[in-house]
Each structure stands twice: as C-alpha cells, then as structure tokens.
C-alpha positions, -999 to 999 in steps of 0.1 A, spaced: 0 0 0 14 32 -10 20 59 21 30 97 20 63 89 29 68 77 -13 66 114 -19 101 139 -15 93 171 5 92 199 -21 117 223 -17 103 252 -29 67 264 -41 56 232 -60 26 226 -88 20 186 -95 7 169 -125 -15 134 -117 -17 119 -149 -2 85 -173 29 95 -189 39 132 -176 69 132 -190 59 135 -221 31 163 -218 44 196 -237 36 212 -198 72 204 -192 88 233 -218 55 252 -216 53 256 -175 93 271 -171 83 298 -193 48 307 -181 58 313 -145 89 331 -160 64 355 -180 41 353 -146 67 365 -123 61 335 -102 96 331 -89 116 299 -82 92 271 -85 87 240 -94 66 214 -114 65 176 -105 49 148 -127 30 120 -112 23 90 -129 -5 66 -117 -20 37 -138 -52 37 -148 -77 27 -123 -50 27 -98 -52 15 -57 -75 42 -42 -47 42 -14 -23 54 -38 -43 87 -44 -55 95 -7 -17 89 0 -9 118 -27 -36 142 -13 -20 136 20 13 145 12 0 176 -8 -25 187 21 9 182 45 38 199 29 42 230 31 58 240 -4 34 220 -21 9 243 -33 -18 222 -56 -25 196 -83 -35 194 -120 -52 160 -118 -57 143 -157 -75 111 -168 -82 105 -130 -103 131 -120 -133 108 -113 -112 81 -94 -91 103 -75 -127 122 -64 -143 90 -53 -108 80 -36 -102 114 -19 -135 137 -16 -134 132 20 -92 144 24 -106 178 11 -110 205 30 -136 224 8 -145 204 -23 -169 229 -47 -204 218 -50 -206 214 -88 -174 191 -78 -190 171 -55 -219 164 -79 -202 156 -107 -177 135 -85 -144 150 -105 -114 168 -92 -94 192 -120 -77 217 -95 -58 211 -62 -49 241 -43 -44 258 -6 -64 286 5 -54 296 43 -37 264 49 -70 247 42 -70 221 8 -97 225 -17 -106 205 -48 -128 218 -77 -139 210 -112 -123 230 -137 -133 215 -171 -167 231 -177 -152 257 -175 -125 252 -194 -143 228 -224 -163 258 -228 -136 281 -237 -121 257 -259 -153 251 -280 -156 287 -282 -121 293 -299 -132 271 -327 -174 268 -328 -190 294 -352 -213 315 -334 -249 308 -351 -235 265 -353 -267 250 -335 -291 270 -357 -285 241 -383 -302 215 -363 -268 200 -352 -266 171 -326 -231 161 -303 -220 127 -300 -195 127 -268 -173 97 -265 -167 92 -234 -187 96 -198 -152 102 -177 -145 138 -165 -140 157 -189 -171 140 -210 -192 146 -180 -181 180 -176 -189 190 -218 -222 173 -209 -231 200 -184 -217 228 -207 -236 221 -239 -271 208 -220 -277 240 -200 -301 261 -211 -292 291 -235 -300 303 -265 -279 285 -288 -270 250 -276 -272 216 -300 -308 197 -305 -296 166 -285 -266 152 -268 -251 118 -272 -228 107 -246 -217 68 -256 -193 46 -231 -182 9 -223 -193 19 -183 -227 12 -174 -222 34 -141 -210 60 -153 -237 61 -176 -259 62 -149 -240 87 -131 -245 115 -158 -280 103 -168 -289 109 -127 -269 142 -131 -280 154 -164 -321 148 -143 -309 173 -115 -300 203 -137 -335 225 -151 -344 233 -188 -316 212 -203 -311 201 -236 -320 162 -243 -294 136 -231 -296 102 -251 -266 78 -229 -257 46 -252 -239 17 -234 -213 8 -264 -193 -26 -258 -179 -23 -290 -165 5 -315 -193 -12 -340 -216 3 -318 -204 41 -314 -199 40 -353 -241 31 -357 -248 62 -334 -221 84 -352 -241 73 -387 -271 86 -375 -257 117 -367 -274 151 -390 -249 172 -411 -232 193 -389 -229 178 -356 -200 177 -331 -182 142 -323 -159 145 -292 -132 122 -284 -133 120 -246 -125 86 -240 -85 91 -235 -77 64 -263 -51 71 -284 -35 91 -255 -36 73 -223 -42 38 -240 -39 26 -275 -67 31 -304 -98 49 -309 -139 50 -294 -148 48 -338 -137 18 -361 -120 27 -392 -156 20 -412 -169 48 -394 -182 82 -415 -187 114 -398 -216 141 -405 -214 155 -437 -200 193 -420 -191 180 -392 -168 188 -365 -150 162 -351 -127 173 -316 -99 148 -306 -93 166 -266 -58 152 -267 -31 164 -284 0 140 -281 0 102 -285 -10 80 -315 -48 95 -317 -65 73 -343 -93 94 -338 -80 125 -354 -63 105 -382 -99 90 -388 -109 125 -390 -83 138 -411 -91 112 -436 -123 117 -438 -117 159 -440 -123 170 -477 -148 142 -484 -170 150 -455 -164 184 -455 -151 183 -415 -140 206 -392 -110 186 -372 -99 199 -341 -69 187 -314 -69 191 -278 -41 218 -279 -66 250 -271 -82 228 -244 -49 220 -228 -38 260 -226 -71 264 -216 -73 234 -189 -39 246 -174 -42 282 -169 -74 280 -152 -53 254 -122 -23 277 -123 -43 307 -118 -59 286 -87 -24 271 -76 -5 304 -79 -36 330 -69 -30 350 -97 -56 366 -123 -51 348 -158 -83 357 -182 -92 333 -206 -95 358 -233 -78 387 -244 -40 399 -246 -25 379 -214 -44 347 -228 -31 353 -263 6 357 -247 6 326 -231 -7 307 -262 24 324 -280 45 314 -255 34 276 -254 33 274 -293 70 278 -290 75 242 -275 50 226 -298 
C-alpha cells in the first residue's frame, strides 16, 4: 500500500501533474516559461504518474502529502479526475459543490492552509469550444456525440445541456461503463431546462460508429474517452463516416490519436471541421495555475493570447 512517505518534500513552491505519462506532456517546456512571464519566482513542477484505475490508497496517500507539505501548493489531476474524487473527496478541505456532484477533481490548491478540490473542465471545455465553434452552429439542427462519460465528458455534458440560446438539439454521450452512464444520466435529471441527453452503453466501436451514422450534417463528435492518448486506439472503427459538415474534436493532443487521423481522412470528403486538444490543454492549465499560484489569468484577451504564444513555441 502506497503511504506519503513515497513522496520527496518539495523544496520550494511546488505545482503537481496526476496523470499517465507526464513526461511526455508539452507542460514540461511550456510551465518554465509561463511562470517566468508570470513572475512566479523559483518554482517547481513535479509529474506523477499513476495507472489507470490505480489502488485508491495510492491517491488519498498523494492528497496527503499535498494537504501536508508546506511548499506544495496544488495539483492538475488528468484522466483521474473521477477516481481520485471518489478515492479522496473526504481528504478535502472544501470540495466545490458542482465538484461534489459531478464526482471530479481538476484543480488542487491551498487557501489559508486549508485544501480545496474543484472542477475546472466546464469551465474550461467551454472556452475551448468557443475558440473554434461558429457562433450561429446550433441553428443548423446540429446534434453532439460525446465519446466518453469520464470527467472531462461529463463536464462538456453539463456545458452544452444547460439552457441558453444557442445550444445543440440533442446530446449523445456513448461509453463501455454502465455506471457512469448512470451517473450522468442521474446528473443530467438534476440540472432544469436542459437540452435532451440520449446515454448509449457501447461494448464495442461497431456500436459508437451506428450512433455516429445517425448523426445530422453538422454535428459535433468528441473524443473524450483518453484512447489514443492514455491507452492505445480509438472510441470509432475505421468503417466509421462522420456528419457531412461535421466537426469532429480529438481533446488530446499528443500520442497516436486514431481518432483524429480517422478525422483527417475523412476531412475534404466530408467536409469536417477537425480539431486537437491543444486549445483545451492551454485552456485546462491556466485555469489550475491561476488557482495554484492565486494569480488573475483571463481566458481571453492579450495575457491569454501571450501565453498561447509562449506555449506554441515548444510545440
């Protein structure tokens, strides 16, 4: 069983990365320059790596150690925001509501020696889709299939059911997970005047490419399932044809991901909109520094743009 005592004492203001393979997220060029441009000072940023679907005991002993040390300042959790929630929600200090109901954790940081844990990414899946989405998109009729009911499936759930003006006729949200089907469909009950949510239990890719074919021109298909990042493949078989218009969003931006070469090929035939995770990843980290570091970092305008500059450099 792992304890705290696996962890070295930080020895100087320290942001840590829960994820797979850490050492090979672009955060490790990008994060020396940002806090140089931020005035941040001598810090530090630490990778993690866990498995996936790792011993609970691992996690609470990584919350410990953070919630104990006094240079380490915070977390960006990836790929295990659900587990390290269900592992850890009661090691938290103040754990935001919208957190607690969605049962993710995104951002780890100390207010007054106190530990909270929030949910960051509908928030910051918003801002992404913004960057990219035309304006008037939904007016079309358009539908989303989401591929994926982890965290960061479950949080573009939330941001493209609420109600508003211009949100998609119907969601999709397909995974191999019964309960965390459940989970979202229980969720997606609690919330008023949302747009439909249609959950598909999908054992197969056979069976995401059948709800993908009945798709109208123009929808949205999300990769949220971590495959071709985290693990090998893709959610779609290579038979698979996307919506004549479509947009097809791959939120990774580093591995294999099938996904997006499925999408690429399909591009001029189909007329598609392809997307990578890379927006969603300045997006996704700014938000947890500005929390880690307590500073004020917009997620538009001229310091935004700078950062993205910055970042683009390393790519």
């Amino acid at each position: 069983m792992a304890t705290a005592h696996e962890f070295s004492p930080a020895t100087k203001p320290t942001l840590y990365f829960i994820g797979v393979t850490t050492r090979q997220s672009a955060i490790n060029a990008v994060f020396p320059r940002w806090a140089a441009h931020l005035g941040l000072g001598d810090c530090e940023l630490r990778g993690w790596d866990f498995k996936l679907r790792d011993d609970p005991a691992r996690f609470r002993a990584a919350i410990d150690f953070i919630k104990h040390d006094p240079f380490s300042l915070g977390a960006l959790v990836t790929t295990h925001k659900v587990d390290l929630c269900a592992a850890c929600h009661d090691q938290f200090d103040e754990l935001e509501p919208l957190s607690r109901s969605m049962g993710e954790v995104c951002s780890i940081y100390k207010r007054h020696g106190r530990l909270h844990g929030r949910a960051t990414d509908p928030w910051t899946s918003g801002h992404a889709l913004g960057a990219f989405l035309p304006r008037d998109h939904w007016q079309q009729g358009a539908e989303v299939l989401i591929l994926g009911a982890g965290g960061a499936g479950t949080a573009l759930v939330w941001q493209l059911t609420r109600a508003a003006a211009q949100r998609p006729v119907r969601v999709h949200l397909a995974d191999l997970a019964v309960g965390r089907l459940e989970h979202v469909r229980r969720l997606h009950a609690s919330w008023p005047e949302v747009v439909p949510l249609e959950a598909h239990h999908v054992a197969r890719p056979e069976a995401a490419d059948a709800i993908l074919a009945r798709l109208p021109p123009g929808s949205l298909v999300v990769n949220a399932t971590g495959l071709g990042k985290d693990a090998p493949g893709s959610p779609l078989t290579n038979a698979a044809v996307f919506p004549e218009r479509g947009i097809a969003w791959e939120f990774n931006y580093r591995g294999q991901l099938e996904f997006l070469g499925q999408a690429r090929a399909q591009q001029l035939s189909r007329g598609l909109c392809v997307e990578d995770g890379w927006t969603y990843f300045l997006h996704g980290w700014t938000h947890v520094m500005a929390d880690v570091f307590q500073r004020e970092i917009p997620a538009h305008g001229p310091q935004f743009e700078e950062l993205s500059r910055i970042a683009a450099t390393t790519r």
